[in-house]
N, C-alpha and C positions, 0 to 999 in steps of 0.2 A: 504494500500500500504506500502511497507517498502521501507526507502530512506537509504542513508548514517549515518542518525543520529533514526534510529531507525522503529519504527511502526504509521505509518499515519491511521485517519481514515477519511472520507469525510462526515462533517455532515451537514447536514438540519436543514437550521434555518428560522423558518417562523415568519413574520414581518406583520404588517398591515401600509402602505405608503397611504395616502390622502383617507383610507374608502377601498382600493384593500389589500388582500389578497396578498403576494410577499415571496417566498421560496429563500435564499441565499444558497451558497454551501461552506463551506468552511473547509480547512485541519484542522483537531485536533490532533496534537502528544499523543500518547498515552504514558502515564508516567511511568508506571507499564504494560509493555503486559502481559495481565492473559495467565496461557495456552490454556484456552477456549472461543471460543467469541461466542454469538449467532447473527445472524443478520438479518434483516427482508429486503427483494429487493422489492422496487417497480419502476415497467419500468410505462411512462406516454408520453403519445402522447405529442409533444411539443407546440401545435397549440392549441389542441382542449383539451388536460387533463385528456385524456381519460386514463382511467387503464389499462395496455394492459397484465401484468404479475407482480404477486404478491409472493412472495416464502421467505420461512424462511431455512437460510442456520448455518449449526455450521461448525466452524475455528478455528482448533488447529494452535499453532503455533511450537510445538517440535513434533512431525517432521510436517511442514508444510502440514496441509490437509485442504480439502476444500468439505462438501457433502452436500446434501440439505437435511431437515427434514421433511420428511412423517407423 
């Protein structure tokens, strides 16, 4: 995401709490935006964990593009 102060990214951070397994989310400002980012989506039922859509996407940022990779 880009905010006022730059390029955000949302990252996953997995923890093990009392023996469970527990995924955090949280912003990480990027310090340096490379011009090319690669990045891997995973969509997950929120109940049950299911994997629903999995896809690797590359993200320029001069001129803002966004494709997915085949």
């Amino acid at each position: 995401m880009n905010g006022p102060s730059g390029f955000f990214a949302l990252e996953a951070v997995r923890m093990t709490v009392n023996g469970a397994e527990r995924v955090g989310i949280r912003p990480t400002r990027l310090k340096r935006v490379p011009p090319k980012l690669t990045v891997l989506v995973q969509l997950t039922e929120a109940t049950k964990l299911d994997l629903l859509f999995e896809g690797e996407f590359a993200l320029t940022t001069k001129p803002l593009l966004l494709a997915r990779v085949q």
